[in-house]
KEKE-3310 file (N, C-alpha, C; in steps of 0.2 Angstrom, whole numbers, plus 5000, padded with zeros to 4 digits):
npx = (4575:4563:4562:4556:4544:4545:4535:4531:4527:4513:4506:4494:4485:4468:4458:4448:4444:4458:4473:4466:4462:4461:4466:4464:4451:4448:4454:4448:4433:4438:4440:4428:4418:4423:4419:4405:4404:4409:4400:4388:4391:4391:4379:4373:4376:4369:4356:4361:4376:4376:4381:4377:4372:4379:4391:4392:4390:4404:4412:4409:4413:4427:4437:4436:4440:4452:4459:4457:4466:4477:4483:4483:4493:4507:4520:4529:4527:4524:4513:4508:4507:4516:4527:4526:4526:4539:4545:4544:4550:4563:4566:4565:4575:4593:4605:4621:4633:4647:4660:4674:4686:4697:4699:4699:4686:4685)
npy = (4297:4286:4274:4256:4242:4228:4216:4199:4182:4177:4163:4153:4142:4135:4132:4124:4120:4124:4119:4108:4105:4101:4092:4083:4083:4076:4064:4060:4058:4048:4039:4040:4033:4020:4017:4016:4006:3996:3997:3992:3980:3974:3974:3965:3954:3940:3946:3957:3957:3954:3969:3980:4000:4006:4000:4000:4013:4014:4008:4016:4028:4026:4022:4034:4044:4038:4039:4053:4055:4050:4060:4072:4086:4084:4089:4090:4096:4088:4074:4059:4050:4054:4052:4037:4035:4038:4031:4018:4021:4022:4012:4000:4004:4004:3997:4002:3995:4000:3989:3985:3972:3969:3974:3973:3969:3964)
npz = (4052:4057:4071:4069:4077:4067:4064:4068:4062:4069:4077:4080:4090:4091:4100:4112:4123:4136:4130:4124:4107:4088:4086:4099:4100:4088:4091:4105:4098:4089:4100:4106:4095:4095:4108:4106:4097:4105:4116:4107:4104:4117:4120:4110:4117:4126:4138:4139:4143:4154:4162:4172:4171:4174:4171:4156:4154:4156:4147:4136:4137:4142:4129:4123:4133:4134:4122:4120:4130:4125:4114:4121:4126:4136:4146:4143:4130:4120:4114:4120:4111:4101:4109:4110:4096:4094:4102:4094:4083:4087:4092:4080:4072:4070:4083:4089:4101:4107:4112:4121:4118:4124:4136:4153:4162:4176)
capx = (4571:4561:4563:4549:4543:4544:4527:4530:4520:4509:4502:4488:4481:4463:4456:4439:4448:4465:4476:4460:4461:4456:4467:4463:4447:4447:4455:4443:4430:4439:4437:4419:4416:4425:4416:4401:4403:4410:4392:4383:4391:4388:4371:4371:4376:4361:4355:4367:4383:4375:4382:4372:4371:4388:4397:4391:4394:4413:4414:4408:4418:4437:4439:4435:4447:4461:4460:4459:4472:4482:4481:4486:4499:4511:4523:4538:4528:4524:4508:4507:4504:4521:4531:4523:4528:4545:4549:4543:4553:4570:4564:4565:4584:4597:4610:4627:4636:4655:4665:4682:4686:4705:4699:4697:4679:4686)
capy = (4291:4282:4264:4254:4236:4222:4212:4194:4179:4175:4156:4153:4137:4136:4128:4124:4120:4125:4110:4103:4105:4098:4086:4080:4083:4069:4059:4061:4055:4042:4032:4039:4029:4013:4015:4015:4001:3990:3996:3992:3972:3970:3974:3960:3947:3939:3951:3962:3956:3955:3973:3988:4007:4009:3997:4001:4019:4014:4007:4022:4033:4023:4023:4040:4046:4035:4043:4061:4058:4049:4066:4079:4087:4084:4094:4089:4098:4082:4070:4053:4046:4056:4047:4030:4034:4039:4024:4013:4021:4021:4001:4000:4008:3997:4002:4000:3996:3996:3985:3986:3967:3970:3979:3969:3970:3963)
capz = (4051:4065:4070:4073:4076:4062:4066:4067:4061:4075:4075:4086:4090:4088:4106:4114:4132:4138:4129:4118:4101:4085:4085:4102:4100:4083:4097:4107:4094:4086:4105:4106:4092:4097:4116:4103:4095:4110:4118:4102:4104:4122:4119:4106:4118:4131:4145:4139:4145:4162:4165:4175:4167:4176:4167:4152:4153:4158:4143:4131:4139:4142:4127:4121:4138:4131:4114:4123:4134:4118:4110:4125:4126:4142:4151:4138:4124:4115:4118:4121:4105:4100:4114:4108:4088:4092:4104:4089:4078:4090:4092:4071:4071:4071:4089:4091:4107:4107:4117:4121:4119:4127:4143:4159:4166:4182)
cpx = (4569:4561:4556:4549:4543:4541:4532:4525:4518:4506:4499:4484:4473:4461:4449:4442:4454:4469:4472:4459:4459:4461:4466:4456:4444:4448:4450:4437:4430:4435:4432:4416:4418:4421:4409:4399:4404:4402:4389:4386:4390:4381:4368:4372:4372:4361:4361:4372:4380:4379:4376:4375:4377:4394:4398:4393:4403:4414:4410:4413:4426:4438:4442:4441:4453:4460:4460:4466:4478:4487:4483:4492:4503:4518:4529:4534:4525:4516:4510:4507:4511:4526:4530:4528:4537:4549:4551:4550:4560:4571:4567:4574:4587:4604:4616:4632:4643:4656:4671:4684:4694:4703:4695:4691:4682:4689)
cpy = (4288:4275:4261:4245:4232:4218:4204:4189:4179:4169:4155:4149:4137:4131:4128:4124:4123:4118:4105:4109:4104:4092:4079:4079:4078:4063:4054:4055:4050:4037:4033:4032:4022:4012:4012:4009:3996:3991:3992:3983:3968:3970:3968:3954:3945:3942:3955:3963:3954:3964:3979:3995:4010:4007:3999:4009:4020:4013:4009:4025:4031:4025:4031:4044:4044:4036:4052:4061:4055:4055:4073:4080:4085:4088:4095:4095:4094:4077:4062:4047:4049:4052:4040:4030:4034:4034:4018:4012:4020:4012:3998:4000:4002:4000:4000:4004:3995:3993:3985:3977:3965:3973:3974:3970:3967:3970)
cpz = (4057:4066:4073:4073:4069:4066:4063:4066:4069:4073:4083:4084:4091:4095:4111:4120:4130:4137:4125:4113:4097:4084:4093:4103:4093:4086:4101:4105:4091:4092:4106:4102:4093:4104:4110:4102:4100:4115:4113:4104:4110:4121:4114:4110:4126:4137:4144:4142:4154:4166:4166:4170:4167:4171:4158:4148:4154:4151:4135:4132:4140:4136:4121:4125:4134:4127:4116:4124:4129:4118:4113:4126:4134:4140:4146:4132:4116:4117:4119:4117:4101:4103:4110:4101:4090:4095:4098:4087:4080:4088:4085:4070:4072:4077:4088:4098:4107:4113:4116:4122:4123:4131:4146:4161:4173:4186)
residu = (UNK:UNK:UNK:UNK:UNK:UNK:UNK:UNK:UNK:UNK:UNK:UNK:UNK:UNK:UNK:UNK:UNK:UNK:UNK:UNK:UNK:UNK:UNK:UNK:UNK:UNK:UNK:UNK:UNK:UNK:UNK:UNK:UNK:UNK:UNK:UNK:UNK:UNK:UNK:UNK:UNK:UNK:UNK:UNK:UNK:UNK:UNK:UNK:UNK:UNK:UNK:UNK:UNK:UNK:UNK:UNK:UNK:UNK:UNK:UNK:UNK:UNK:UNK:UNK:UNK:UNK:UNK:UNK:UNK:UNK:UNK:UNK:UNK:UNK:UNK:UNK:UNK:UNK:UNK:UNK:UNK:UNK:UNK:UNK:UNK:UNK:UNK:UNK:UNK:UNK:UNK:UNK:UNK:UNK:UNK:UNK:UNK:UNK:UNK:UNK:UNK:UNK:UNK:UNK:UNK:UNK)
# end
């Protein structure tokens, strides 16, 4: 009788760049859409905020950035918005620190 490989699953992420996916790619376009609108309200307000094509373009794109980079993975494995949720959640916990109330700290 011959022995042979047992085929594993394979899971295979789905990525337009190296590290962009669809979730950071929803990212992505959540802050596109907030750059959007914060453009759509300076342009509501007289000579359009007073800012040039620069300013305006920083603030399409910041937001969009800081919804990518939310959403990227980093070195740990984890993104950004992972770290953030799971400090929350530690924050929420309730800690306990013992004390030895019979032991000299001097």
């Amino acid at each position: 009788m011959s022995r042979y490989l047992i085929p594993r699953r394979i899971t295979q992420r789905w990525e337009i760049l190296p590290g962009w996916g669809w979730r950071e790619l929803g990212a992505a376009g959540v802050g596109l859409g907030i750059g959007v609108v914060l453009l759509l309200l300076s342009l509501l307000l007289p000579s359009g905020g007073g800012w040039g094509i620069a300013g305006r373009t920083l603030l399409l794109l910041l937001p969009a950035g800081g919804g990518a980079g939310l959403a990227m993975p980093m070195a740990t494995g984890g993104s950004m918005l992972d770290m953030l949720q799971g400090a929350r959640a530690y924050g929420r916990t309730r800690h306990f620190y013992p004390y030895d109330f019979g032991r000299d700290d001097a």
